[in-house]
C-alpha positions in Angstrom: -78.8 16.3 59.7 -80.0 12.8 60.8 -81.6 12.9 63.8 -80.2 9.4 65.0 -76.9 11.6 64.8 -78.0 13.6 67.4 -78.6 10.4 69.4 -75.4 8.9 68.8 -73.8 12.2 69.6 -74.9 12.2 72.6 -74.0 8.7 74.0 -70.8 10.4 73.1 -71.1 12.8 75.5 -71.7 10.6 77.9 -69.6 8.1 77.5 -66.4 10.8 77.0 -68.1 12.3 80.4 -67.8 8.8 82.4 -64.0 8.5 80.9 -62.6 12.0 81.7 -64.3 14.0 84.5 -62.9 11.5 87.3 -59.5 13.0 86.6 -61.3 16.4 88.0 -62.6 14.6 90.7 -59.9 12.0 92.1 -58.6 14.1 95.2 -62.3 13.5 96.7 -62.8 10.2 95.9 -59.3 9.2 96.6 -60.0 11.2 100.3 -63.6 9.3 100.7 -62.6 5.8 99.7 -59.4 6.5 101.9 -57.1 5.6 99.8 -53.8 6.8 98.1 -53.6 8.6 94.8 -51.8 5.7 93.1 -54.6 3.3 94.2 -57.1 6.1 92.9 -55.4 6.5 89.4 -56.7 2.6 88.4 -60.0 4.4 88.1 -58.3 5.7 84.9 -56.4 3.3 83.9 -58.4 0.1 84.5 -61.4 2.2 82.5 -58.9 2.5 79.6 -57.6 -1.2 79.8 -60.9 -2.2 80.1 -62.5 0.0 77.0 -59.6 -1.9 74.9 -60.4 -5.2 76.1 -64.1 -4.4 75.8 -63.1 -2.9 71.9 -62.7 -6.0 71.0 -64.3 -8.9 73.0 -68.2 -6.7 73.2 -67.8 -6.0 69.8 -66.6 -9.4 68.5 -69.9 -11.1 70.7 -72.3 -8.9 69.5 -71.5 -9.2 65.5 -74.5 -10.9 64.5 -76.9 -8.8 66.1 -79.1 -6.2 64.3 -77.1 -2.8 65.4 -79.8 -0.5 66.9 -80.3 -3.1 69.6 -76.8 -3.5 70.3 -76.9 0.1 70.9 -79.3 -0.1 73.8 -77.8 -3.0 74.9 -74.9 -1.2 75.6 -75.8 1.9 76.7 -78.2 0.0 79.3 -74.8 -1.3 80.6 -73.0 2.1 80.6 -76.1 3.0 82.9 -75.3 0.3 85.4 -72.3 0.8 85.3 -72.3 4.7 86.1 -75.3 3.7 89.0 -72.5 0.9 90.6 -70.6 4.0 90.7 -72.9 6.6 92.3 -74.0 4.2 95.1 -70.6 2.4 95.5 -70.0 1.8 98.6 -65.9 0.6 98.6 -63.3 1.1 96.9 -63.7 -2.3 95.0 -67.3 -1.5 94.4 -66.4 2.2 92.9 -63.6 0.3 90.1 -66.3 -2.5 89.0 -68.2 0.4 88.4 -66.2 1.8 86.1 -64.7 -1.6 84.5 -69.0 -2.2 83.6 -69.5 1.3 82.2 -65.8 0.9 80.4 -66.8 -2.4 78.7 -69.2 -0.3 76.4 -67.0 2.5 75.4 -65.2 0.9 72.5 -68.3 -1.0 71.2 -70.4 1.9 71.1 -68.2 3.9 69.2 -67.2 1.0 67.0 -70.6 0.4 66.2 -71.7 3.5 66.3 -69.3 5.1 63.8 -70.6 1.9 60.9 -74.4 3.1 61.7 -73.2 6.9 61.3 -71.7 6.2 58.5 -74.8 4.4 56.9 -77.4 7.4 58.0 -75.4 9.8 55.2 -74.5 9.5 51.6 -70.9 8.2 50.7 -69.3 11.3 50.1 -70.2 12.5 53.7 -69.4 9.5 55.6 -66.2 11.4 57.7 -68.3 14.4 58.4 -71.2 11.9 60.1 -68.2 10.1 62.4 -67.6 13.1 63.2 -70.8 14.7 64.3 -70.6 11.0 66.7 -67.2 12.1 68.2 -68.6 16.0 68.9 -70.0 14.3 71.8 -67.1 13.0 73.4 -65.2 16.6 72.1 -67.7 18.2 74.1 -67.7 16.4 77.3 -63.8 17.5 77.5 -65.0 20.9 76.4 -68.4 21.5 78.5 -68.7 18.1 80.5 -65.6 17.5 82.5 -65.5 21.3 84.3 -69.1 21.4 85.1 -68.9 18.1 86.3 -66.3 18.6 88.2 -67.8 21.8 89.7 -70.6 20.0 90.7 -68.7 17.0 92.2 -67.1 19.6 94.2 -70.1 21.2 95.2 -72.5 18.6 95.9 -70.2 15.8 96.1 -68.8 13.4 93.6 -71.3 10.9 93.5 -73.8 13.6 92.2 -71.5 13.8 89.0 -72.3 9.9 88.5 -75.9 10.2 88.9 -76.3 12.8 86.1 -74.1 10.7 83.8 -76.2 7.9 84.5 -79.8 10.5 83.5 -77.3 11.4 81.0 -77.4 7.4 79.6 -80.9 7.1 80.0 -81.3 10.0 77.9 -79.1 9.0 75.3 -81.3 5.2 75.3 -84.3 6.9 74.8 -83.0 9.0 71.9 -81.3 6.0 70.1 -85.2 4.2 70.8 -86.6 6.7 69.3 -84.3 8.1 66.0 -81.8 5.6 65.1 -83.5 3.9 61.9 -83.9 0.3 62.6 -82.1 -1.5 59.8 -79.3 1.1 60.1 -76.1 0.1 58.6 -78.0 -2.9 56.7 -77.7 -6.7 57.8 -74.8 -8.0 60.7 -72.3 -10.2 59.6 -70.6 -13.0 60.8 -67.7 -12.9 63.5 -65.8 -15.1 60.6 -66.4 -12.2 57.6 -65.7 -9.6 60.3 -62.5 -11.6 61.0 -61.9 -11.8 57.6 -61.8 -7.9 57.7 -58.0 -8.0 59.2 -56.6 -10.1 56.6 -56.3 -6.5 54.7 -52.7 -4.9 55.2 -54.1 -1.4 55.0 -56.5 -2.1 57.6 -53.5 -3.3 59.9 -51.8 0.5 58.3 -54.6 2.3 59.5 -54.5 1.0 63.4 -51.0 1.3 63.9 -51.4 5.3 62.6 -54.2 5.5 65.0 -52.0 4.0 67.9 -48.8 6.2 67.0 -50.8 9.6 65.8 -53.2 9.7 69.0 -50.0 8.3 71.6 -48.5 11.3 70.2 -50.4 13.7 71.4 -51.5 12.0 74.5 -47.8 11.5 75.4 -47.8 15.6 75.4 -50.9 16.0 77.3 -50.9 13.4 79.8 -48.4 15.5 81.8 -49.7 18.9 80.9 -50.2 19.9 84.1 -46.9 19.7 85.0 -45.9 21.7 81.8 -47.9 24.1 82.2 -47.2 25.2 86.2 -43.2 24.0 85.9 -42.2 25.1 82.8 -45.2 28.3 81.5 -45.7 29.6 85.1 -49.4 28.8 85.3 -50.6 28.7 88.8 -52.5 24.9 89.1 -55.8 27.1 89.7 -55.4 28.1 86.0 -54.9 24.7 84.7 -58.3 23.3 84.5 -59.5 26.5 82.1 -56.3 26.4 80.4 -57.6 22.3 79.4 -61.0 23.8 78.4 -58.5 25.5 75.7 -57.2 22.9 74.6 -61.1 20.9 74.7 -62.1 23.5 72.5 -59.3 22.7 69.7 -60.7 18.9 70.1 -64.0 20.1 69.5 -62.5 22.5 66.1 -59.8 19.9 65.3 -62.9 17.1 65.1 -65.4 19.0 63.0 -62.7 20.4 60.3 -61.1 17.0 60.4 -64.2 15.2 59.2 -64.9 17.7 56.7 -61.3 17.0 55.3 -61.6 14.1 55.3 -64.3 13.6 53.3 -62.6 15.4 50.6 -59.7 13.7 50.6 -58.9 10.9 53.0 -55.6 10.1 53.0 -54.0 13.7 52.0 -56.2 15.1 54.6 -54.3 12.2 57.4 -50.7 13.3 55.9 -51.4 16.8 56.2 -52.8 16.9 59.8 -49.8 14.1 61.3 -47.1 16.8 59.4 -49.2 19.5 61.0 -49.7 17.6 64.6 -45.5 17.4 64.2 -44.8 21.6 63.7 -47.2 21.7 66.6 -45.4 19.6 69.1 -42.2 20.6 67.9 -43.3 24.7 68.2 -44.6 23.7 71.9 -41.3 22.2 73.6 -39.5 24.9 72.0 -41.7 28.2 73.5 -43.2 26.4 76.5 -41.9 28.8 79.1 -43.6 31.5 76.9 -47.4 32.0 78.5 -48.9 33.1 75.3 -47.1 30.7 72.8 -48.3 27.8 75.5 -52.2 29.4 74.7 -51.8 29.0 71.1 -49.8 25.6 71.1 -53.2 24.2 73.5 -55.5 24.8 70.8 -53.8 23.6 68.0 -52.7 20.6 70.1 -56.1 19.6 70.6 -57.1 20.8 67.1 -54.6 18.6 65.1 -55.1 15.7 67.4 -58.4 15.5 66.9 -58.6 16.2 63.6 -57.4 13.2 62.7 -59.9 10.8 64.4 -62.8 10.7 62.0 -60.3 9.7 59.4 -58.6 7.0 60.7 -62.2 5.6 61.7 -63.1 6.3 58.3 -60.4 4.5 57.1 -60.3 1.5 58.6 -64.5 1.2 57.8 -63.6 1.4 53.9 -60.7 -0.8 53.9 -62.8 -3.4 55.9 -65.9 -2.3 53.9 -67.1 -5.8 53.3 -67.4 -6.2 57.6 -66.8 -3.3 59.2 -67.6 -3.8 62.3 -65.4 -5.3 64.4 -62.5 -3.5 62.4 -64.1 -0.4 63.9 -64.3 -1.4 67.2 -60.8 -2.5 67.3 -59.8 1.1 66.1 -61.3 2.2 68.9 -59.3 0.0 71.2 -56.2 1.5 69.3 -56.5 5.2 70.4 -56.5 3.8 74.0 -53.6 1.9 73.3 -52.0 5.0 71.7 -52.8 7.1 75.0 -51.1 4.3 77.0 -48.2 4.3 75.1 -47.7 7.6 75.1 -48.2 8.2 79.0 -45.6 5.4 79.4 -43.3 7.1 77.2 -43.9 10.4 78.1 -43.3 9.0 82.4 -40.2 7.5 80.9 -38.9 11.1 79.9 -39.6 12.0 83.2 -37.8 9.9 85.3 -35.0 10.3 83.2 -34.7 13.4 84.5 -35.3 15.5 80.8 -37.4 17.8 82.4 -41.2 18.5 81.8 -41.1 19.3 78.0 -39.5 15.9 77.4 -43.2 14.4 76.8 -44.1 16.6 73.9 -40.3 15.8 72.2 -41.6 12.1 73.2 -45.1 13.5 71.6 -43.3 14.7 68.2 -41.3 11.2 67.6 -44.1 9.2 68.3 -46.3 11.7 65.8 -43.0 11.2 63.2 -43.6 7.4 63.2 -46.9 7.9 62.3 -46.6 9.9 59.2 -44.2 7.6 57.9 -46.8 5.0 58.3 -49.4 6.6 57.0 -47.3 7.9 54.0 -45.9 4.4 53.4 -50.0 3.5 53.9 -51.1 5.9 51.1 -48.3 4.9 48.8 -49.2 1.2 49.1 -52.7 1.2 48.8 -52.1 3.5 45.5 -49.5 1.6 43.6 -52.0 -1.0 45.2 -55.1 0.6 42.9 -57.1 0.6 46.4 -56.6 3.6 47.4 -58.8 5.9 49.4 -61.9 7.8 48.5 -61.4 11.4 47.3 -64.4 12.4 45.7 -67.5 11.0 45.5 -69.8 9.8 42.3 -73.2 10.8 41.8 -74.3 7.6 42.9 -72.5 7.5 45.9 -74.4 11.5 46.3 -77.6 9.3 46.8 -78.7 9.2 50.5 -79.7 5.8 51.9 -82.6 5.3 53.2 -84.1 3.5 56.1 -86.9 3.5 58.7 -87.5 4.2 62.3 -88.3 1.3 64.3 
């Protein structure tokens, strides 16, 4: 394995970190800010508006640089950003904070997954995006309930100053093994542009909005599934998420693997797979065990199917990538808000607590069609996806270490 893999992996883990462990940690800062749990939540959701916006505006401004110092670029402003948190001081102070560190998310992955990609040979392209998104997999898995335990134990602000040692870890390691003309020259913001003239491309980001807000629209009220409707006491709940982190972690790994056998059969299969899933949990989620099992494959299918719509938008904007990739990032946050809104919408309608992962299972529908009408195109099309490499594409490329 590259070790600039490894380096990327674990900006990952920071970055997912910074994203997900203030849910853990919101009563406290809510309580020292003095402020009401509404007000608290736009520490979630201005991060998430702000990694879209940041998806595309970072990404777009920084497309004719050479990619390893983009990197460091942004991971120096993750750091700030998670510092301005640790010290903050109001309210206001704590959400710029997290709208700095935010701005990088969607640019580092973006980037990151195109420089991945570019440290393997062709035909292992998925499985390298992937080894990139074990990070953020493993900050839901391992990250988010130690950080939260030590929040709780030595208060929150000590979370935010190990993400930021996290970030200066991750710098140092992207200094130190990321090749230096990784991913080969920049382009232009024009050819990059140029990149969503490509009707698959366009495909590809509205599976990734539908296929991830269909499993967000399940989990974003989870909690309320699982102590309502499965009898879970709320103590349970943050193990019963390491559960389901652990299927992310699964779902990500095999995902990548599939994928890189075959992309597009591998998408159809998960989405149909993500759909039984869904469909299995609203039915048995008053049954304690079935709600074990549905967790983990939850995550597992979810998750699976990230490193192949990343893939997939990267090869059908192989001529300039980058800015493709970043925007596919901005699309799974899209996807989450979309399926929080729909899944609230349930909600208030008085359907009950299962109604988000029925809401979960449409959304999911829409995308298979999608990406079956995708598949179809692009092969009466004669562009279709990769499914097995030649022995040229076998050949490794190689680069050095600035």
């Amino acid at each position: 394995m590259p070790a600039g893999l490894i380096a990327l992996a674990l900006g990952g883990f920071g970055i997912g970190l910074t994203e997900f462990v203030i849910m853990g940690l919101l009563p406290e800062v809510a309580a020292d800010f003095q402020v009401s749990e509404a007000s608290a939540g736009w520490f979630i959701s201005g991060y998430a508006l702000s990694v879209t916006v940041g998806a595309l505006l970072v990404t777009a401004a920084v497309t004719r640089l050479p990619r390893k110092p983009v990197l460091m670029g942004l991971l120096v402003l993750f750091i700030a950003g998670n510092f301005l948190s640790a010290i903050a001081d109001s309210y206001t102070a704590m959400l710029i904070g997290r709208i700095v560190a935010a701005l990088c998310h969607g640019a580092f992955f973006g980037i990151g997954s195109v420089v991945a990609a570019s440290l393997v040979p062709a035909h292992k392209k998925a499985g390298a995006i992937a080894i990139m998104f074990t990070g953020l997999t493993a900050a839901n898995v391992l990250g988010v309930p130690f950080g939260t335990l030590l929040g709780q134990h030595f208060g929150w602000r000590s979370t935010f100053w190990a993400i930021t040692a996290i970030g200066v870890v991750a710098l140092l390691g992207i200094a130190l093994m990321v090749p230096r003309d990784s991913a080969g020259p920049a382009k232009g913001l024009r050819s990059e542009l140029g990149a969503f003239a490509s009707g698959q491309v366009w495909l590809s980001i509205i599976v990734t909005i539908l296929g991830f807000g269909g499993m967000f629209g399940a989990f974003t009220y989870i909690a309320f599934t699982l102590t309502e409707v499965s009898g879970f006491e709320s103590s349970a709940v943050p193990w019963l998420l390491v559960l389901f982190g652990g299927g992310l972690f699964a779902g990500n790994f095999l995902g990548g693997k599939a994928a890189d056998k075959a992309l597009d059969k591998s998408l159809i299969v998960i989405l149909a797979g993500l759909v039984v899933v869904l469909v299995f949990f609203a039915l048995t989620a008053s049954s304690s065990i079935a709600t074990l099992v549905s967790l983990a494959l939850m995550g597992g299918f979810g998750f699976a199917t990230v490193p192949g719509l990343q893939m997939r938008v990267m090869h059908f904007a192989s001529t300039a990538p980058t800015l493709a990739s970043g925007a596919n990032i901005g699309a799974f946050n899209l996807g989450n808000a979309l399926g929080a809104w729909l899944g609230g919408v349930t909600i208030s309608a008085g359907l009950g607590y299962t109604s988000p992962i029925w809401a979960g299972a449409a959304i999911t529908v829409a995308a298979l069609l999608v990406m079956l009408a995708a598949a179809a195109a692009a092969k009466r099309g004669g562009v279709a996806a990769p499914t097995a490499p030649s022995d040229v594409e076998r050949e490794p490329r190689r680069a050095t270490v600035a």
